[in-house]
C-alpha positions in Angstrom: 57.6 184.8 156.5 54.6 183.3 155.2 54.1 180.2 152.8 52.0 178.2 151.3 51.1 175.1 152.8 50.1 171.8 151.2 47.0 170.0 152.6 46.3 167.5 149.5 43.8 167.9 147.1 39.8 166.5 146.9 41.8 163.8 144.9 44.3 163.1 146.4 44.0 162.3 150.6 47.3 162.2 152.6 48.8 161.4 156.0 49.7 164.1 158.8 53.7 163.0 158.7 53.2 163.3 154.0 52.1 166.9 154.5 55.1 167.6 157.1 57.3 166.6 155.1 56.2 168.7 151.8 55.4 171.8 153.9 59.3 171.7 155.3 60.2 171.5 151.8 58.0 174.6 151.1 59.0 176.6 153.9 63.2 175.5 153.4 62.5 176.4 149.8 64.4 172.8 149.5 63.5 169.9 147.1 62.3 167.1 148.5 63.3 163.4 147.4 60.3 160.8 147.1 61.4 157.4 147.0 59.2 154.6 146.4 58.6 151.1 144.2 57.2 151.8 140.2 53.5 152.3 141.2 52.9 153.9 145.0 52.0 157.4 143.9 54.8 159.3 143.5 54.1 161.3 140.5 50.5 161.4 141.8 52.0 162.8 145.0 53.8 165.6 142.3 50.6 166.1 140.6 49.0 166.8 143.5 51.6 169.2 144.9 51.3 171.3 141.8 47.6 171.4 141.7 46.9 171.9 145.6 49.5 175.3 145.5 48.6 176.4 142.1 50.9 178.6 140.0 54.2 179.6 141.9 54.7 184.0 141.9 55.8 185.2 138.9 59.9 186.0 139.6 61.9 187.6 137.1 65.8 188.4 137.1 68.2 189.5 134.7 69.4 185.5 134.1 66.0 184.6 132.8 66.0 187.3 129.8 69.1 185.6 128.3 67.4 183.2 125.4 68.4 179.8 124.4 69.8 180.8 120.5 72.1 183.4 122.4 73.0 181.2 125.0 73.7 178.7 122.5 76.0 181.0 120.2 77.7 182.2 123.1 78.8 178.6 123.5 79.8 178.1 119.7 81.9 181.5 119.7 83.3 180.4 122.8 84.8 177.1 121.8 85.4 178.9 118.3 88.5 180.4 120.0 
């Protein structure tokens, strides 16, 4: 199975062990936790991410055609009872 790997961006430069660590993420299909001080980069690191992969494929299922008003009467009429 193929995926996409991260290698930074033009912006943003990373280590060898950074873009391990993403890429397993990628090919576990498993989030990854980035811990760090206020200020080291790690919504850069997100931006990044996002921009070096682009979009993700388009994937519907049946869950995503259910809307957030019927969803949210479902709820009402549920606790109605």
């Amino acid at each position: 199975m193929e995926f996409r790997k991260f290698r930074g961006t033009d912006k943003y430069l990373t280590s060898s062990a950074l873009e391990s660590a993403v890429n397993c993420a990628l090919a576990l299909e498993r989030p990854l936790l980035v811990r760090g001080e206020p200020g080291t980069g790690k919504t850069q690191l997100a931006e990044a991410i996002a921009s070096g992969l682009g979009p993700p494929p388009a994937r519907r299922t049946a869950s995503t055609s259910t809307t957030r008003s019927s969803a949210s009467t479902t709820r009402a009429s549920a606790t109605a009872t």
